[in-house]
C-alpha positions as CSV (number, residue, x, y, z in Angstrom):
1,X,0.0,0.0,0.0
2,X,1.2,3.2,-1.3
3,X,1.5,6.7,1.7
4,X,-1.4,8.1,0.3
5,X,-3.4,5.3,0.2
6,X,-2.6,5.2,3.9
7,X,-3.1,8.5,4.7
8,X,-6.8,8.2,2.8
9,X,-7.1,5.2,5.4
10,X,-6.3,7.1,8.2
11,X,-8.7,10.4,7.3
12,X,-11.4,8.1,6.2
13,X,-11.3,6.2,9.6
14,X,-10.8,9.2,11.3
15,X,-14.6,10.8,9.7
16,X,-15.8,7.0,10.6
17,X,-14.7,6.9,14.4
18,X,-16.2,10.9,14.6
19,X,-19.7,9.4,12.9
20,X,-19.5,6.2,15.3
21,X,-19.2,8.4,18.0
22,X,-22.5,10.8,17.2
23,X,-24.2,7.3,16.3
24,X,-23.2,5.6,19.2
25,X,-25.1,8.8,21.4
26,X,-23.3,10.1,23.9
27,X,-22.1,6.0,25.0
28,X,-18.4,6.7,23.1
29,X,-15.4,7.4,24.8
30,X,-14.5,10.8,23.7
31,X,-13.6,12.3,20.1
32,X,-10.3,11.5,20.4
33,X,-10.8,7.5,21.5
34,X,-13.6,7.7,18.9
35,X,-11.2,8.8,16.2
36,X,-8.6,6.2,17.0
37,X,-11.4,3.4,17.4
38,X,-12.6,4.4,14.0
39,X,-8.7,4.5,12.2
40,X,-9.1,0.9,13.8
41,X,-12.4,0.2,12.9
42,X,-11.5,0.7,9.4
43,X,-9.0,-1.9,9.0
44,X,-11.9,-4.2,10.2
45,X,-14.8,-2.9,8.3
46,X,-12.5,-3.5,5.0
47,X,-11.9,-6.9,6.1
48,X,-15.2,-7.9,7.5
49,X,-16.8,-6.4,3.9
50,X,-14.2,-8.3,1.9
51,X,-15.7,-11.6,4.0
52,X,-19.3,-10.8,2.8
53,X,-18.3,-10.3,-0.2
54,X,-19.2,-6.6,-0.3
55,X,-16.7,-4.5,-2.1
56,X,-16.4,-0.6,-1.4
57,X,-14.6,1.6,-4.7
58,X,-15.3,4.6,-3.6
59,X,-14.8,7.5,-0.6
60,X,-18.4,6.8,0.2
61,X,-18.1,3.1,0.6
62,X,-14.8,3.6,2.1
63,X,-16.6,5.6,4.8
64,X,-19.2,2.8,5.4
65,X,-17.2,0.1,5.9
66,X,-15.0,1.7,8.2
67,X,-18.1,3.2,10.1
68,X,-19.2,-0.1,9.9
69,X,-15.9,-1.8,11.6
70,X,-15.9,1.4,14.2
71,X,-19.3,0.4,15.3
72,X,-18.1,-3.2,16.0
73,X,-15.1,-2.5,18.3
74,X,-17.5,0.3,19.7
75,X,-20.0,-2.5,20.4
76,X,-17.4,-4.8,21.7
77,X,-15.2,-2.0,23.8
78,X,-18.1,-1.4,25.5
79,X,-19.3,-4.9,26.5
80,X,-15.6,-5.7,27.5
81,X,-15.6,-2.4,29.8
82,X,-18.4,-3.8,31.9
């Protein structure tokens, strides 16, 4: 993977953890855990899209599968914390 396709990685999970964060209402752990959950969460929406066969070409789907992934490790963060 080329440095800007890593750097688009990084911005797009960063927009994902933010989103996961307002979706998640008020339950996240702050913008900047949120931000870091979704640069994360990106690495495992790609791969947990790529197991359903779903595949995301553009900034949009991009976006959605890591908002997807951040919402996972949300989800899971959260059930470990209690």
């Amino acid at each position: 993977m080329s440095l800007q396709g890593i750097l688009i990685l990084i911005i797009v999970g960063m927009i994902a953890g933010w989103l996961a964060g307002v979706i998640w209402k008020g339950r996240g752990f702050g913008l900047v855990p949120n931000i870091v959950i979704g640069i994360v969460g990106s690495f495992v929406g790609g791969f947990l899209f790529r197991l359903l066969g779903i595949a995301a070409h553009n900034l949009v789907g991009s976006i959605a599968a890591a908002l997807a992934g951040a919402l996972v490790l949300l989800f899971v963060i959260s059930k470990i914390r209690r």
